[in-house]
mmCIF file as gemmi writes it, N, C-alpha and C atoms, coordinates in Angstrom:
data_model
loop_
_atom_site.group_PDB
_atom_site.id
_atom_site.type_symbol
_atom_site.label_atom_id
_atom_site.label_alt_id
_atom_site.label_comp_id
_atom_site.label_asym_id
_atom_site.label_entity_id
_atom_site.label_seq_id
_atom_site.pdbx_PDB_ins_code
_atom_site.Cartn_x
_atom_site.Cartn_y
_atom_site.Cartn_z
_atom_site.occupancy
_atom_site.B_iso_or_equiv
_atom_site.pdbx_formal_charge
_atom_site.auth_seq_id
_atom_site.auth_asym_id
_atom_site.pdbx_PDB_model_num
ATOM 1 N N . UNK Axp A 1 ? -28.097 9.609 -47 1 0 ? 1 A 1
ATOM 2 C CA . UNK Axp A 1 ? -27.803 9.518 -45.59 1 0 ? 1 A 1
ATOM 3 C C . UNK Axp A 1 ? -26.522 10.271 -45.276 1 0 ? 1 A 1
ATOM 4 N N . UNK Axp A 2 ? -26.811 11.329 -44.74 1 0 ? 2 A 1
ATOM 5 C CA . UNK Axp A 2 ? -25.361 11.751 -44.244 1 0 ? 2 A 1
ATOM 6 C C . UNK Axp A 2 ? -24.845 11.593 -42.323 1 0 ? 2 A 1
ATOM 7 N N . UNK Axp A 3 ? -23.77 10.895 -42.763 1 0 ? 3 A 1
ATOM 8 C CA . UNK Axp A 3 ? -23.445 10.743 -41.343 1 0 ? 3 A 1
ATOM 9 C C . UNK Axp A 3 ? -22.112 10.795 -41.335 1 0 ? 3 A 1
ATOM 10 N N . UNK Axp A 4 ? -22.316 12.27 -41.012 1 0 ? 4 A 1
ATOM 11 C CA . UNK Axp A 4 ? -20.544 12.685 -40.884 1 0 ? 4 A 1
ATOM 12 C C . UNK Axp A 4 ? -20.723 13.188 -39.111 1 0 ? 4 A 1
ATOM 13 N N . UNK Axp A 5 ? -19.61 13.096 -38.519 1 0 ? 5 A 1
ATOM 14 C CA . UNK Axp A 5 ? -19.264 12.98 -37.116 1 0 ? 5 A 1
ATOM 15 C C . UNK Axp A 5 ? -19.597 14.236 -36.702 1 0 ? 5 A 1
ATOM 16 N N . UNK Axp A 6 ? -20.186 14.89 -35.802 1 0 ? 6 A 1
ATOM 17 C CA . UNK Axp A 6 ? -19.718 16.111 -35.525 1 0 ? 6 A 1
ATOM 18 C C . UNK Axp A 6 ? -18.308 16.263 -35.255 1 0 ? 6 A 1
ATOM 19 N N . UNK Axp A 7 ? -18.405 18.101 -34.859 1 0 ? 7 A 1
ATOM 20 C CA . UNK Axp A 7 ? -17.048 18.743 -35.298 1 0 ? 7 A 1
ATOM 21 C C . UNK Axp A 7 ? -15.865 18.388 -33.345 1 0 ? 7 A 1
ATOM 22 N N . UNK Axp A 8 ? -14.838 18.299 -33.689 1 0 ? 8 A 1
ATOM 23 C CA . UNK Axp A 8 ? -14.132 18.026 -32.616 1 0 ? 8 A 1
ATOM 24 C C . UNK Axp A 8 ? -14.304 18.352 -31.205 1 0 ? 8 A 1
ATOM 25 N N . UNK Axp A 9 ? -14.722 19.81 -31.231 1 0 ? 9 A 1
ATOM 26 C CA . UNK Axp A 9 ? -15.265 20.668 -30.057 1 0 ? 9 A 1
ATOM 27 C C . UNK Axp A 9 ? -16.524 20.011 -29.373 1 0 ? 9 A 1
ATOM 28 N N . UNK Axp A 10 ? -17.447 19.512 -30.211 1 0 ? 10 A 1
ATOM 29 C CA . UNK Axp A 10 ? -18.344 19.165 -29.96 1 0 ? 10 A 1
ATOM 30 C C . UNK Axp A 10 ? -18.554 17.555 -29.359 1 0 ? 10 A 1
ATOM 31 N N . UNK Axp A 11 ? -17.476 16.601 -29.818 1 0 ? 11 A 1
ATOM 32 C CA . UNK Axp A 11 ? -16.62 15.563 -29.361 1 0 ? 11 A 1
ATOM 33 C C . UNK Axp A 11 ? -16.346 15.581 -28.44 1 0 ? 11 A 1
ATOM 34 N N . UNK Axp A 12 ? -15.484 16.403 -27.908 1 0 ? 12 A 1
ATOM 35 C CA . UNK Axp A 12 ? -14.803 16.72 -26.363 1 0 ? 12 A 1
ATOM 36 C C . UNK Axp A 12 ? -16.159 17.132 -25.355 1 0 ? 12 A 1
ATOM 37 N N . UNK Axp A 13 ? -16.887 17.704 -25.87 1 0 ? 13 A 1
ATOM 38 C CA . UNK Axp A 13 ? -17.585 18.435 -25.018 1 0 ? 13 A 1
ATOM 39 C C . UNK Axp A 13 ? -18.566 17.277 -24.264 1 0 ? 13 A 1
ATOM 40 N N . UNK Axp A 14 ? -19.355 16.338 -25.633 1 0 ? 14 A 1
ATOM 41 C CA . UNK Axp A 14 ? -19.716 15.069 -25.038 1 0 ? 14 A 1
ATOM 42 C C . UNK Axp A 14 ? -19.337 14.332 -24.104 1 0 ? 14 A 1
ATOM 43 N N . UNK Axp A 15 ? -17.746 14.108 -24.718 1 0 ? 15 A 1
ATOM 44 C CA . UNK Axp A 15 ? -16.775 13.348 -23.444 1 0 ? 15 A 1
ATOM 45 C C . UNK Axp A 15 ? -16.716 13.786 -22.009 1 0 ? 15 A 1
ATOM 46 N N . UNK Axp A 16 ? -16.61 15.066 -22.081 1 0 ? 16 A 1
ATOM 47 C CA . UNK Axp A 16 ? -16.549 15.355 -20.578 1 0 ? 16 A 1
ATOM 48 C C . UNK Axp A 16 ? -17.971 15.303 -20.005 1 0 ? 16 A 1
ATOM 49 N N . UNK Axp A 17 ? -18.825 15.302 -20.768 1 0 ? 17 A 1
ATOM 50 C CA . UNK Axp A 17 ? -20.253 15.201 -20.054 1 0 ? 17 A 1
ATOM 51 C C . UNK Axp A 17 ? -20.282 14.048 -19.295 1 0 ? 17 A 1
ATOM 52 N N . UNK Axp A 18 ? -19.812 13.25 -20.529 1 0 ? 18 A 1
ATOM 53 C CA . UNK Axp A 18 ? -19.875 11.717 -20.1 1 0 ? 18 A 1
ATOM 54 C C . UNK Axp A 18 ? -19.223 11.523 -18.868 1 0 ? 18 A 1
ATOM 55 N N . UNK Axp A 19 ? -17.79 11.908 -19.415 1 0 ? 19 A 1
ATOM 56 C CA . UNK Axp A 19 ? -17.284 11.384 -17.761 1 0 ? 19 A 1
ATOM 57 C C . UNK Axp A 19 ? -17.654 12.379 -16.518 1 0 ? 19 A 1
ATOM 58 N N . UNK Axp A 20 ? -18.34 12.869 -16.305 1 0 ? 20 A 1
ATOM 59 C CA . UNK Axp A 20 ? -19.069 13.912 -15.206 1 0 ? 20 A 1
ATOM 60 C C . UNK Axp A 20 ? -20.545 12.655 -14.949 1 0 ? 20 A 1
ATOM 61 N N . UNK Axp A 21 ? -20.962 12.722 -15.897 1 0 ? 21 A 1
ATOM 62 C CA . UNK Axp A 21 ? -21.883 11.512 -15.426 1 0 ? 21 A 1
ATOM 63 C C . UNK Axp A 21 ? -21.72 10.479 -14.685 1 0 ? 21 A 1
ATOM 64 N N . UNK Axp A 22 ? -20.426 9.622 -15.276 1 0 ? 22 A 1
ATOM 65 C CA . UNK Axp A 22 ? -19.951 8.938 -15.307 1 0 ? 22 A 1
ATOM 66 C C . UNK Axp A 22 ? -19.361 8.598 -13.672 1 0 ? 22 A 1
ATOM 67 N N . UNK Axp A 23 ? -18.976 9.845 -13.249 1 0 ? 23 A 1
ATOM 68 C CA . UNK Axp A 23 ? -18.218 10.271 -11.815 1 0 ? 23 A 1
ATOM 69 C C . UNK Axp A 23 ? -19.201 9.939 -10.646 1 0 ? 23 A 1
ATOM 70 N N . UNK Axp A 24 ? -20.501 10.742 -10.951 1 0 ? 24 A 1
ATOM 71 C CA . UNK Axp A 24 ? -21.766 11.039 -10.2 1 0 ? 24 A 1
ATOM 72 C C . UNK Axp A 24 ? -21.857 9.179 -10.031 1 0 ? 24 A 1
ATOM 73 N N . UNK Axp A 25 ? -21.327 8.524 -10.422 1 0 ? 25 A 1
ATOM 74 C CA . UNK Axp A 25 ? -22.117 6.981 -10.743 1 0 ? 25 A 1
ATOM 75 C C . UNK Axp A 25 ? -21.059 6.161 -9.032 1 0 ? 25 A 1
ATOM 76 N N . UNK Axp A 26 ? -19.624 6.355 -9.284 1 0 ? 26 A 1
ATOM 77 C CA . UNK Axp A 26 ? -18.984 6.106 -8.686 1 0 ? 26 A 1
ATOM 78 C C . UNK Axp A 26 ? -18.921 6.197 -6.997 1 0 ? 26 A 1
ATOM 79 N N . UNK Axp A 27 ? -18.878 5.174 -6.232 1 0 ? 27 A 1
ATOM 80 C CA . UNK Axp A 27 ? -18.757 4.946 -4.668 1 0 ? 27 A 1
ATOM 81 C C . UNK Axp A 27 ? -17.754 4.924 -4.542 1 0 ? 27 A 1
ATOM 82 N N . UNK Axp A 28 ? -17.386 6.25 -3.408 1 0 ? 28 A 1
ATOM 83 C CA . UNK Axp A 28 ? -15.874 6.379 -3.262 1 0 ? 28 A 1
ATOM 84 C C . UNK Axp A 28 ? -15.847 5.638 -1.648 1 0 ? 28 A 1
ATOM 85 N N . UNK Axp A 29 ? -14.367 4.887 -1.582 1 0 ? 29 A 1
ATOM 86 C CA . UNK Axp A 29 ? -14.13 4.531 -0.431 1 0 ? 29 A 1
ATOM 87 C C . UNK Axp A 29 ? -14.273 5.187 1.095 1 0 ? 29 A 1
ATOM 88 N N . UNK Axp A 30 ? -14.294 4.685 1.751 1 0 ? 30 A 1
ATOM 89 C CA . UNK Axp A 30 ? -14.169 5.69 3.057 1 0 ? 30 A 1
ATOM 90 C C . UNK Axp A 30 ? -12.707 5.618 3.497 1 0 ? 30 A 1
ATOM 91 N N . UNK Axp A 31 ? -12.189 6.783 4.534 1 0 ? 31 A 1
ATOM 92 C CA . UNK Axp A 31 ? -10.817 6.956 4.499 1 0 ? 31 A 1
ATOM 93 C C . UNK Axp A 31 ? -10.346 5.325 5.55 1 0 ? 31 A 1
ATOM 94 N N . UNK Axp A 32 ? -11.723 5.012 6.358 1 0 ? 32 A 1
ATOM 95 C CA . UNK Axp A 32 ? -10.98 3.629 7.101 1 0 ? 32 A 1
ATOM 96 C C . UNK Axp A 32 ? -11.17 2.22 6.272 1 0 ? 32 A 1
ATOM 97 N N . UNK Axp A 33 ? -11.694 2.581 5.182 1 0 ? 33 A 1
ATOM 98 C CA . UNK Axp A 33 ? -11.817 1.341 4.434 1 0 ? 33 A 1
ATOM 99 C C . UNK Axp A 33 ? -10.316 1.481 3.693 1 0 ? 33 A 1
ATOM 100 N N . UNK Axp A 34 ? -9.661 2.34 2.933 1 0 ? 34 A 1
ATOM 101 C CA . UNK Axp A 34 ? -8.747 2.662 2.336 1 0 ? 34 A 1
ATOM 102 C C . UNK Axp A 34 ? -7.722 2.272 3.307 1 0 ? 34 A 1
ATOM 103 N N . UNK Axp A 35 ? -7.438 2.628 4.555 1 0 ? 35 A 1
ATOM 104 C CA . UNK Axp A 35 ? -6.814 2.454 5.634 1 0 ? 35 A 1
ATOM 105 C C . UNK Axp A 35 ? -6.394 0.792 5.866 1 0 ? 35 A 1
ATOM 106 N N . UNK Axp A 36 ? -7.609 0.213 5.644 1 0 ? 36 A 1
ATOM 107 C CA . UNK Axp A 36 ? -7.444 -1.118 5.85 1 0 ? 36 A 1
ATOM 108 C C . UNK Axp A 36 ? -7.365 -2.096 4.867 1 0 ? 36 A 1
ATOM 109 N N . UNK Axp A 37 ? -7.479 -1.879 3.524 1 0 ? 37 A 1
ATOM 110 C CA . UNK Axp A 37 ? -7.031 -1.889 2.294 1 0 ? 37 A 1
ATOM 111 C C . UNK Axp A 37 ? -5.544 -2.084 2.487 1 0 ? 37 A 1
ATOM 112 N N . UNK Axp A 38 ? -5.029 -0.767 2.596 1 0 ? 38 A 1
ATOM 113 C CA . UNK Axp A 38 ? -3.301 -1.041 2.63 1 0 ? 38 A 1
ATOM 114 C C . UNK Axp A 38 ? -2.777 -0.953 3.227 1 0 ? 38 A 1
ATOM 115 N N . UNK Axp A 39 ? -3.458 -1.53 4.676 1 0 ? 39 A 1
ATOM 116 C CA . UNK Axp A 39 ? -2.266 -2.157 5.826 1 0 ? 39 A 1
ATOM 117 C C . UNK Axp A 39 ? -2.417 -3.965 5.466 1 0 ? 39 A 1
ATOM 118 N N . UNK Axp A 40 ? -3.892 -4.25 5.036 1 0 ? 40 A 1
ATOM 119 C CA . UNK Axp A 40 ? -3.977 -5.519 4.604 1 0 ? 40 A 1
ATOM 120 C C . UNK Axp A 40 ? -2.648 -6.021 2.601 1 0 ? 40 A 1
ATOM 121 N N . UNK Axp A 41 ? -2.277 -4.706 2.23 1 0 ? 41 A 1
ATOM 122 C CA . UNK Axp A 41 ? -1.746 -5.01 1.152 1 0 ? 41 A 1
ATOM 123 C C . UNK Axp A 41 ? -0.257 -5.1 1.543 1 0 ? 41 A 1
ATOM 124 N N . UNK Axp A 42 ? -0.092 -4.652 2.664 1 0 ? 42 A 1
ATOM 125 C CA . UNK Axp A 42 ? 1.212 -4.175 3.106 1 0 ? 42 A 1
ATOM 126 C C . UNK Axp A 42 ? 1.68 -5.423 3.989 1 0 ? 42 A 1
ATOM 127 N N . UNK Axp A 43 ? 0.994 -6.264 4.589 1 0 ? 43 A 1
ATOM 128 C CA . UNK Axp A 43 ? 0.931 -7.147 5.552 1 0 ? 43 A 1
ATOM 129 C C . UNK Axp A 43 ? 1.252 -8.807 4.442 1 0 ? 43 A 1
ATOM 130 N N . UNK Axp A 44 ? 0.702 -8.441 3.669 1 0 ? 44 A 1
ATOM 131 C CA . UNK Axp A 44 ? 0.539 -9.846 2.276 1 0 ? 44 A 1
ATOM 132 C C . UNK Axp A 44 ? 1.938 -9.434 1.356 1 0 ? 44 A 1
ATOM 133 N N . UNK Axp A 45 ? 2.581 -8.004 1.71 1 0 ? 45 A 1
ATOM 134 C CA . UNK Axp A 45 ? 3.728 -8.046 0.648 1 0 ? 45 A 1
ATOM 135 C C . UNK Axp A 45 ? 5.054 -8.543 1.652 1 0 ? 45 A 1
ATOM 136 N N . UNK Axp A 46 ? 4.545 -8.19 2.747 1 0 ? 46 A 1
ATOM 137 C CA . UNK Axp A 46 ? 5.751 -8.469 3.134 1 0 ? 46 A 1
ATOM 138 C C . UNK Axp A 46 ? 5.657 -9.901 4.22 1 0 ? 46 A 1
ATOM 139 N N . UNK Axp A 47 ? 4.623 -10.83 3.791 1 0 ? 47 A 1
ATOM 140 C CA . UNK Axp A 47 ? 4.76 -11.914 4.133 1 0 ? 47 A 1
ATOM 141 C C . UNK Axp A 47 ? 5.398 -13.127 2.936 1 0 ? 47 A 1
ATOM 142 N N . UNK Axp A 48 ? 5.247 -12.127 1.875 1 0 ? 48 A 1
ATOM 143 C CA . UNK Axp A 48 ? 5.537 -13.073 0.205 1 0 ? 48 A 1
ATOM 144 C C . UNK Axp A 48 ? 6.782 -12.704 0.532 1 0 ? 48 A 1
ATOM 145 N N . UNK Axp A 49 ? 7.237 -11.598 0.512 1 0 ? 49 A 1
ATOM 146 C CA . UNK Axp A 49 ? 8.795 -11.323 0.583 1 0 ? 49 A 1
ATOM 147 C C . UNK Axp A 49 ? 9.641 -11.853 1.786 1 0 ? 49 A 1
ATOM 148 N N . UNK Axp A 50 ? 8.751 -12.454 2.624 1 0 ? 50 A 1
ATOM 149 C CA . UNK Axp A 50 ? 9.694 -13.268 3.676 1 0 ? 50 A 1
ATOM 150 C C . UNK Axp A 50 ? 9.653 -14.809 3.064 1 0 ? 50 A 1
ATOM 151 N N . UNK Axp A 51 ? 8.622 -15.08 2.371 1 0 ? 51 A 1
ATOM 152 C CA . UNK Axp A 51 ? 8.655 -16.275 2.155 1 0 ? 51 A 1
ATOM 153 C C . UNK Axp A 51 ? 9.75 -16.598 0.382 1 0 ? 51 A 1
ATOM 154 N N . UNK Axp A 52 ? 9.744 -15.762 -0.205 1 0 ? 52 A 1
ATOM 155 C CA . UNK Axp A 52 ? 10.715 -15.735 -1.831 1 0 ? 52 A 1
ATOM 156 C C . UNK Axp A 52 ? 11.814 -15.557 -0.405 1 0 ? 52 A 1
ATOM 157 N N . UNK Axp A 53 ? 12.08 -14.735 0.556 1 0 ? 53 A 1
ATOM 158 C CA . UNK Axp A 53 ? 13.75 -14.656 1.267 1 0 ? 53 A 1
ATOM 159 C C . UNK Axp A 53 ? 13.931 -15.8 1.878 1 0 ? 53 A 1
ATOM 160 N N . UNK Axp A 54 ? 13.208 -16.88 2.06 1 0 ? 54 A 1
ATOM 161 C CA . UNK Axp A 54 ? 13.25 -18.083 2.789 1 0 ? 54 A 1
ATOM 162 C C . UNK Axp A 54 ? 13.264 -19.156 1.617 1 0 ? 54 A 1
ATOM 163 N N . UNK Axp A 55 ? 12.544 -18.808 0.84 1 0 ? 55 A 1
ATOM 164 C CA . UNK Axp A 55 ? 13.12 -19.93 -0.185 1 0 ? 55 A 1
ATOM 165 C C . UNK Axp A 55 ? 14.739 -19.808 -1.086 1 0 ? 55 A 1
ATOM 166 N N . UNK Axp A 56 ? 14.833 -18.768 -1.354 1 0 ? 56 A 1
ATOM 167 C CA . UNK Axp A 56 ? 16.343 -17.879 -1.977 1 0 ? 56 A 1
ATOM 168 C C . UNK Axp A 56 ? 17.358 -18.687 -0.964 1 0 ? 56 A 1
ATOM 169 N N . UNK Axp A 57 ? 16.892 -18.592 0.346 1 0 ? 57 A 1
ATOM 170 C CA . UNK Axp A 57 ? 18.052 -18.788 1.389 1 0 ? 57 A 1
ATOM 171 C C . UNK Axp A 57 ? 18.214 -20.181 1.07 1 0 ? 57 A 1
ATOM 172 N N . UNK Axp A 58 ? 17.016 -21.101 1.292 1 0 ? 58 A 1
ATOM 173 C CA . UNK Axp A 58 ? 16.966 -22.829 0.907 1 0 ? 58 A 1
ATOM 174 C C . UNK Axp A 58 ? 17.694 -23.149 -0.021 1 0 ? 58 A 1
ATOM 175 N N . UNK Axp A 59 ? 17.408 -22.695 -1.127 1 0 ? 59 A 1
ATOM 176 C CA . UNK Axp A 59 ? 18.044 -22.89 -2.44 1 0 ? 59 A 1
ATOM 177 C C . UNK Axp A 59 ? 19.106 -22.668 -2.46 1 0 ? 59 A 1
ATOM 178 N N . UNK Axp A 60 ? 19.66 -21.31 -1.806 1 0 ? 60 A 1
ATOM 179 C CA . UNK Axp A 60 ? 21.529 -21.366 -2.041 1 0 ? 60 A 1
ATOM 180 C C . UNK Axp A 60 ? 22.131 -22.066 -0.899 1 0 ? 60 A 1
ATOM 181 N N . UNK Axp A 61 ? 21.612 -22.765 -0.331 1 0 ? 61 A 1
ATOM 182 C CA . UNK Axp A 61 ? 22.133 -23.603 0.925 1 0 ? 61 A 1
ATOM 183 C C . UNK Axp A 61 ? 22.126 -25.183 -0.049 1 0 ? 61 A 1
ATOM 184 N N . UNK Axp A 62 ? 21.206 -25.252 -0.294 1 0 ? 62 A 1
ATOM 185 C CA . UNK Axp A 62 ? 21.182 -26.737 -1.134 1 0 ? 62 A 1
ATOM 186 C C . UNK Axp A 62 ? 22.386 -26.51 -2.748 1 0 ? 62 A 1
ATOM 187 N N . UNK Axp A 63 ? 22.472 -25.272 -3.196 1 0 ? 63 A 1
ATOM 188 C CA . UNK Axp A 63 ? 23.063 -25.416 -4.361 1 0 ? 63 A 1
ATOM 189 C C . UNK Axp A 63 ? 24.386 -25.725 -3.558 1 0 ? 63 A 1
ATOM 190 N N . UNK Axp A 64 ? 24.946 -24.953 -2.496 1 0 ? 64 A 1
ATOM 191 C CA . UNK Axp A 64 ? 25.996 -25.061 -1.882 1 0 ? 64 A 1
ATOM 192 C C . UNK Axp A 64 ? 26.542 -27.066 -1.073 1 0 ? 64 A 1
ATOM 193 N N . UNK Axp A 65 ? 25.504 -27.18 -0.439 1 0 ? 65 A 1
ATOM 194 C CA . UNK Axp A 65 ? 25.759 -28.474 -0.469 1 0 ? 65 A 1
ATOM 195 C C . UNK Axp A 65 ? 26.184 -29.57 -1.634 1 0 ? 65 A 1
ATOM 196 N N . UNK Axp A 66 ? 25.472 -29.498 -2.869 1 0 ? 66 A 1
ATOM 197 C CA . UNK Axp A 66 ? 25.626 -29.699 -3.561 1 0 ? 66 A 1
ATOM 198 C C . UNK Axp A 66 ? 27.404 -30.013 -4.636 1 0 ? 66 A 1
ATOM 199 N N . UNK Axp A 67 ? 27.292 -28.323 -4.351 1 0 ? 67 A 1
ATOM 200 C CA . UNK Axp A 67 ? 28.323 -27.949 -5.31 1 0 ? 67 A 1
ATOM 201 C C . UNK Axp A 67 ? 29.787 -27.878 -4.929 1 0 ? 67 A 1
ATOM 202 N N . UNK Axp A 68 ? 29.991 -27.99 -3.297 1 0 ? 68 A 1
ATOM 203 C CA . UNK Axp A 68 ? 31.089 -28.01 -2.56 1 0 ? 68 A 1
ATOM 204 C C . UNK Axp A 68 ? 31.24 -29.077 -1.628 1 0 ? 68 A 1
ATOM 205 N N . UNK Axp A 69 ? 31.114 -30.016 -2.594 1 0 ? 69 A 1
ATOM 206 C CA . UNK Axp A 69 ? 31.636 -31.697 -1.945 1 0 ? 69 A 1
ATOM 207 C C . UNK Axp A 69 ? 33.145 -31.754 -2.6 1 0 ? 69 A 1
C-alpha cells in the first residue's frame, strides 16, 4: 500500500479549490442588514458602558462613605 501524500503544489492547489468552493457556498449580507447589525452593536455597547459608568460611580460613592467617617 503506498500512501504517500501528494507533492506540496498539488496540496495548495486542492486548498484553493476548496476554498473557491467553499466561497460559492456562502450568503453574503446585504449592505442594510450589515447597517443594522452595527448600529444595533453600537447601541448595546454603549448602553453596557453607561451601565459599568453607573455602577463604578455607585461603588466609589459607597467606598467613600464608608471610608471617610
Amino acid at each position: 500500500m503506498d500512501k504517500t501524500k501528494p507533492n506540496a503544489f498539488a496540496r495548495m492547489v486542492n486548498y484553493f479549490k476548496d476554498v473557491k468552493a467553499e466561497m460559492k457556498k456562502v450568503v453574503w449580507p446585504t449592505f442594510a442588514k450589515v447597517r443594522q447589525n452595527t448600529i444595533t452593536v453600537i447601541v448595546y455597547v454603549l448602553i453596557v458602558g453607561v451601565v459599568i459608568c453607573g455602577l463604578d460611580w455607585l461603588f466609589t460613592w459607597l467606598m467613600s462613605l464608608m471610608f471617610n467617617r
